[in-house]
C-alpha positions as CSV (number, residue, x, y, z in Angstrom):
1,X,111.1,84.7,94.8
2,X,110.4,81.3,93.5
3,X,107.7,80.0,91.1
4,X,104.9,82.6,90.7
5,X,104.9,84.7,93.5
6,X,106.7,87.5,92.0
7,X,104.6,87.6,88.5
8,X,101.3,87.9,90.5
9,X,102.5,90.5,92.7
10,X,102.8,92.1,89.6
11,X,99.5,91.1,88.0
12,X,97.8,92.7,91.4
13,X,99.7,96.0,91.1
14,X,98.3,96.3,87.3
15,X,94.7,95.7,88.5
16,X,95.1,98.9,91.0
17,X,96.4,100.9,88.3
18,X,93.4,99.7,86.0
19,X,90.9,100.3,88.9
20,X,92.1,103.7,88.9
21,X,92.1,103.9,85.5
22,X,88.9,102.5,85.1
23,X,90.4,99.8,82.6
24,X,87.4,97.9,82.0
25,X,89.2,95.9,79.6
26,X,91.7,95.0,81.8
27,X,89.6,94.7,84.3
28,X,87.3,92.0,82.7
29,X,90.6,90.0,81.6
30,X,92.1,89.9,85.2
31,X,88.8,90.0,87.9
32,X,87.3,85.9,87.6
33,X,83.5,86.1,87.1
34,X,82.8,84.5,90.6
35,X,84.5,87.2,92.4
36,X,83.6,87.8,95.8
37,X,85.1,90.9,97.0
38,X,84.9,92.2,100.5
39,X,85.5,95.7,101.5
40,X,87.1,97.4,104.5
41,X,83.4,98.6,105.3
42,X,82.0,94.7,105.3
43,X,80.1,95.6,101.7
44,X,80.3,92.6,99.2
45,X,80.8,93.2,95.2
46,X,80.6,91.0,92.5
47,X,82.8,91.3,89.2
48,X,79.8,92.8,87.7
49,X,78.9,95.3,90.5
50,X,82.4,95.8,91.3
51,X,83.1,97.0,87.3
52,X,79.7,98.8,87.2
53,X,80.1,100.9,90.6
54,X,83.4,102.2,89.1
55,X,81.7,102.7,85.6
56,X,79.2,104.5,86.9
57,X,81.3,106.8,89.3
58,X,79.3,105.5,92.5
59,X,83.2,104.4,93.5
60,X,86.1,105.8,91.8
61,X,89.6,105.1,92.7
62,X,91.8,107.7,93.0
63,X,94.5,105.8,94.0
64,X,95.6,102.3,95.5
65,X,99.2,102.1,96.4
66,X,100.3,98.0,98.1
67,X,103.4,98.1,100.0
68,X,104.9,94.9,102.1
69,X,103.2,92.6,99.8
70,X,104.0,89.1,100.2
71,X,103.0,85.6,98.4
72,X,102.6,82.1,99.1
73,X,102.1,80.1,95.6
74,X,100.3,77.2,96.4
75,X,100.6,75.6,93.1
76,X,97.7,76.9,90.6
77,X,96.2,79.5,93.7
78,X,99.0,82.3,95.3
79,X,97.8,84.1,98.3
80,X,98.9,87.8,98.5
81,X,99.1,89.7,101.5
82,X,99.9,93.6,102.0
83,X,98.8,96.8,103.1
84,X,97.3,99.5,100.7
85,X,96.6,102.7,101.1
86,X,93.1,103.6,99.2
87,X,92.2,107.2,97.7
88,X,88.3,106.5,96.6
89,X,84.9,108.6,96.2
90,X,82.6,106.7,97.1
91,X,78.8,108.3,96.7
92,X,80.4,111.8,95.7
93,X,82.1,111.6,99.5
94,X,86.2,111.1,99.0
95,X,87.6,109.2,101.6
96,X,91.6,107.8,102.1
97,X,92.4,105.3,104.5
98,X,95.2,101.9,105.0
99,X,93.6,98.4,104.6
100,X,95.4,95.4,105.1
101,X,94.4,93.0,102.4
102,X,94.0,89.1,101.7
103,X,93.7,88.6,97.7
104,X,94.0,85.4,95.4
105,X,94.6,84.8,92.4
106,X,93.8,81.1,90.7
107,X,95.2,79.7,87.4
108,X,91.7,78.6,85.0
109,X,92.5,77.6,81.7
110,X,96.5,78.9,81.5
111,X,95.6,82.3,82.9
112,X,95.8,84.0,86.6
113,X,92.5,85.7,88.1
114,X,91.9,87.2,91.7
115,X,89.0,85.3,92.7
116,X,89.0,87.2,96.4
117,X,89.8,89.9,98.4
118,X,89.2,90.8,101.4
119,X,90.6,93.8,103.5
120,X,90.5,95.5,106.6
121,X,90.4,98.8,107.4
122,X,93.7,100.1,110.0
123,X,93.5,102.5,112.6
124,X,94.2,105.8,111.6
């Protein structure tokens, strides 16, 4: 891959693993403030409701694996593409399921963070 397509593949994988994690840290580094996040159930999340749903153990990730993740870098935005397959509690009810998933990433200020995702939920 070419230019930055293969680095924010990457730098997606590392923000599953620190949603599972709960890596607020990391979290907070790689998630841009105005985050609009769109899950396969139509709900929206903020950053800050994204981070404090997981804090608080309404959501918790149990796992997020991508597979056939692709990029188009578009300069200082790359567009991912994939499926994932999602292991979550959410509300004390656990739940797995595939999504296929639209996520950027934008480059503010000599660093890369998703700014949107946006996933749909596939058949079972």
């Amino acid at each position: 891959m070419a230019g930055n397509e293969r680095a924010i593949i990457d730098l997606d994988r590392k923000r599953m693993r620190a949603m599972v994690a709960k890596d607020v840290e990391t979290l907070e580094s790689l998630l841009a403030d105005d985050l609009i996040y769109t899950h396969s159930s139509a709900r929206l999340d903020t950053k800050r409701s994204l981070i404090q749903g997981m804090v608080s153990g309404t959501t918790v990730y149990t796992g997020v694996k991508p597979s056939d993740v692709k990029a188009q870098d578009l300069g200082d935005t790359v567009v991912l593409t994939g499926i994932a397959h999602i292991e979550v509690v959410s509300n004390g009810t656990p739940n797995a399921f595939g999504v296929r998933f639209t996520d950027v990433y934008t480059r503010r200020d000599d660093r890369w963070q998703m700014v949107t995702w946006q996933s749909t939920r596939l058949p079972a």
